[in-house]
C-alpha positions in Angstrom: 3.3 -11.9 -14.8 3.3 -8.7 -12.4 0.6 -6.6 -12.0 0.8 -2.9 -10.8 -1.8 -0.7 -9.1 -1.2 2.9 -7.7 -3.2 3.8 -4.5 -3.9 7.0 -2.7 -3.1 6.9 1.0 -4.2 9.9 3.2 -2.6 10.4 6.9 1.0 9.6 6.0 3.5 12.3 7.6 6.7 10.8 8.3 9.1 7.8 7.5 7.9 5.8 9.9 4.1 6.3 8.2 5.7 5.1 5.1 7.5 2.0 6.3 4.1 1.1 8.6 1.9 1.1 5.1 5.0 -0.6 3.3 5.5 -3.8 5.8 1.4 -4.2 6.0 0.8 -3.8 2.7 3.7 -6.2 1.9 2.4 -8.8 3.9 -0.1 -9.5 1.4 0.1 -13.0 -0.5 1.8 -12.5 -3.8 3.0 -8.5 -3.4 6.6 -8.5 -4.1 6.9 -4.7 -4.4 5.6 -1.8 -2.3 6.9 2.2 -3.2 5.3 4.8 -1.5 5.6 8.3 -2.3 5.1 10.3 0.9 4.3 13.9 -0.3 1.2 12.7 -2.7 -0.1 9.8 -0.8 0.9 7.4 -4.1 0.8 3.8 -2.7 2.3 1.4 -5.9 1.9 -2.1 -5.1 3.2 -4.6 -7.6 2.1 -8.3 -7.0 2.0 -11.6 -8.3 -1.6 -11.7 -9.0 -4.5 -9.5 -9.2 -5.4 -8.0 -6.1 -8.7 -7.2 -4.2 -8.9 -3.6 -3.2 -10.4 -4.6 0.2 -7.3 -6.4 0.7 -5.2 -3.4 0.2 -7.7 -1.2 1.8 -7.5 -3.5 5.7 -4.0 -3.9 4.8 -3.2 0.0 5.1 -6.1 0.7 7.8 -4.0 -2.0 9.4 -1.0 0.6 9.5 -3.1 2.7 11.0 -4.0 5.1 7.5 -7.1 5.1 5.1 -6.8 4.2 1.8 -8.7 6.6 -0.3 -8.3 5.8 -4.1 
């Protein structure tokens, strides 16, 4: 079973943005997919299980961005 949420990430500017919120995010127990879409901000995690948004949310202010939706 795979569950997908869609995010909104504010801050992001460049490839290197992207790949920061994609490795931290990833790190999460049971995410096995992370697509971000740079020009809206669209965060997509796909996991394993359902997950807590506050896990998201320290996961991307972890990358240095704020997760805003």
């Amino acid at each position: 079973m795979s569950e997908s949420t869609t995010y909104t990430v504010t801050g992001m500017t460049c490839g290197h943005c992207v790949q920061s919120v994609r490795d931290e995010v990833g790190r999460i127990d049971g995410v096995t997919s992370v697509k971000v879409d740079l020009p809206t901000g669209a965060v997509t995690v796909e996991s394993t299980r359902d997950l807590a948004e506050a896990e998201v949310r320290a996961a991307v202010a972890e990358a240095g961005y704020e997760l805003t939706a």
